[in-house]
C-alpha positions in Angstrom: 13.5 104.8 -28.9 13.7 101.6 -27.0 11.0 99.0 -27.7 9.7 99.4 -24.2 9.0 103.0 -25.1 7.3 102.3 -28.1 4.6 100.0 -26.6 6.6 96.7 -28.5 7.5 94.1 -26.4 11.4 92.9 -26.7 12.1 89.9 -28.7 12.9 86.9 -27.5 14.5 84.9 -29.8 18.4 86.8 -29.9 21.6 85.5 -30.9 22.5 86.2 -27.6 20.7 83.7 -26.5 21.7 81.1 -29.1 25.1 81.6 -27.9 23.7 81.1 -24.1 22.1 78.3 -25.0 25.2 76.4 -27.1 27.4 77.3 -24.0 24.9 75.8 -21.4 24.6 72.4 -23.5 28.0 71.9 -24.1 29.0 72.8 -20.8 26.3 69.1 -19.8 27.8 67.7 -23.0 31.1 68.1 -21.7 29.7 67.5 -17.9 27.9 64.4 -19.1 30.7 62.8 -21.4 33.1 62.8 -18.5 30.8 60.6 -16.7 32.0 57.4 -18.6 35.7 58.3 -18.2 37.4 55.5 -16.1 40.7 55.7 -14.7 42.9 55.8 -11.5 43.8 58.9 -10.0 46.9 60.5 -9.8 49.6 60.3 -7.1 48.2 63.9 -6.3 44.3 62.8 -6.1 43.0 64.4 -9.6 42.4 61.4 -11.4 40.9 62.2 -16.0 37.6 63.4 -14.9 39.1 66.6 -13.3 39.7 69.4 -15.7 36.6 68.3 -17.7 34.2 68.5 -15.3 35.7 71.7 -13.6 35.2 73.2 -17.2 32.1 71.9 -18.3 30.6 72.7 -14.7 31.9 76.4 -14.8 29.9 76.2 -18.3 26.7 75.2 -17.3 26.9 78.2 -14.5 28.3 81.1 -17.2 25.5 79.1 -19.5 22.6 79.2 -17.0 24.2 83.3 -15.9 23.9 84.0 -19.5 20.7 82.9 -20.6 19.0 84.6 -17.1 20.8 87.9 -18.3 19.6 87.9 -21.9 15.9 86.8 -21.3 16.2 89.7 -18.5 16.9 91.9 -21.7 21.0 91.7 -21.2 22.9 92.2 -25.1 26.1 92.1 -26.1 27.9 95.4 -26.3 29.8 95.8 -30.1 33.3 96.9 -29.2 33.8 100.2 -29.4 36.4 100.8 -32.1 34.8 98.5 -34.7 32.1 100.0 -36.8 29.4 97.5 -35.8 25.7 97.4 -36.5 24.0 95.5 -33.3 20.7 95.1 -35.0 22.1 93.6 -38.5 21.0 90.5 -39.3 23.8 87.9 -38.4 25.9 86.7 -41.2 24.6 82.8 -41.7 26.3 82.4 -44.8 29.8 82.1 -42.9 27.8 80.3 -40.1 26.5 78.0 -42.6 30.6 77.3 -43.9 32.3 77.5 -40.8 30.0 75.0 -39.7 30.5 72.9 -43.0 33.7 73.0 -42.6 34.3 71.6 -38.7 31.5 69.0 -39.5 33.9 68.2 -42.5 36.7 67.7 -40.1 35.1 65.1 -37.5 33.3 63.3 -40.7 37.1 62.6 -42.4 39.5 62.9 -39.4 39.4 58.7 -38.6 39.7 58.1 -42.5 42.8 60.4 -42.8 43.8 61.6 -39.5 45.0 64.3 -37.6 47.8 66.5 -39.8 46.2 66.0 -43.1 41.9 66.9 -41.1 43.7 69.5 -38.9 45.2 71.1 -42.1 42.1 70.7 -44.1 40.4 72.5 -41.0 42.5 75.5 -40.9 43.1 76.1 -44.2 38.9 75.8 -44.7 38.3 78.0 -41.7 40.9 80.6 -43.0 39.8 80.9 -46.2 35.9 81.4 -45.1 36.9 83.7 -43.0 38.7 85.6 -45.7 42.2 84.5 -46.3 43.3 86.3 -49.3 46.8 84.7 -49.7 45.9 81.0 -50.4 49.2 79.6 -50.2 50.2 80.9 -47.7 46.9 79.7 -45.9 47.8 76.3 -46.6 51.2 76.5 -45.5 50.3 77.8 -42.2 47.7 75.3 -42.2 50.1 72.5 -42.6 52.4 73.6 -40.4 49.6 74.0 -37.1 48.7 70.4 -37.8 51.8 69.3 -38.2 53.0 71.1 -34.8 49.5 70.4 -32.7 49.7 66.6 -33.5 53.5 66.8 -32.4 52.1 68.9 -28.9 49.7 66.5 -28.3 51.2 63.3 -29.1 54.4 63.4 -28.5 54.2 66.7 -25.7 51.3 65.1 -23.7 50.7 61.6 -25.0 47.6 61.8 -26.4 46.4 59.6 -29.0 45.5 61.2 -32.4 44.4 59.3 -35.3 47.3 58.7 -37.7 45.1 57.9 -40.6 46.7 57.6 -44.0 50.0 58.5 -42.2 49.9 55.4 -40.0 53.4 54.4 -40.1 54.9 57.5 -41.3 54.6 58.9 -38.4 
């Protein structure tokens, strides 16, 4: 029985429309912060401010889509070949540690920079999410810090923070 038949109004307040709601403001987040970025153009005409604003812009839209669907009474289906209880109350334990553990990351990655946050990140996340097999966690860990920093400093020439490793690397 639907809560239209039973004379109950829907509720508003849904995790669908958290989620609607954290795409829309980091979609102007994203939209927003590119406003200060300053720099020449390309030889082809697509100067830094580009791909960020072509993805936070096509966030606000799926943002704004979103939240008009769920207040219209749009949910999320659960796939169909997991076991999944749609009206079980959502998990904010692991929301609470998977949070704790990215704010953990941007609060240490100046101090000791990219491989050694980045590893602290993934190993965190992997274990919250229910790594069994610790070690080999870590190791994985280590080795996706290791090989993003190497991607994005020495593949695309971004600047990560060394930290501790500041002349090591």
């Amino acid at each position: 029985m639907s809560s239209a038949e039973s004379g109950k109004r829907p509720r508003l307040w849904r995790p669908e429309l958290g989620l609607a709601l954290v795409v829309l403001g980091l979609g102007v987040f994203v939209v927003v912060g590119t406003l200060d970025v300053s720099a020449a153009a390309s030889q082809l005409g697509l100067g830094p401010r580009f791909f960020p604003m072509l993805v936070g812009g096509a966030m606000v839209v799926i943002g704004l889509f979103y939240v008009a669907d769920v207040l219209r009474g749009g949910r999320g289906d659960p796939e169909e070949s997991e076991d999944v209880d749609p009206d079980a109350p959502a998990d904010w334990r692991s929301v609470g540690l998977v949070s704790g553990v990215f704010l953990g990351f941007a609060a240490v990655l100046e101090l000791l920079g990219w491989i050694i946050s980045a590893s602290l990140l993934f190993f965190g996340l992997s274990v919250v999410l229910g790594a069994t097999h610790r070690l080999r966690a870590a190791g994985i860990a280590v080795v996706l810090g290791v090989a993003t920093y190497l991607l994005f400093v020495k593949g695309l020439g971004v600047t990560l923070p060394a930290g501790v490793l500041r002349g090591v690397i």
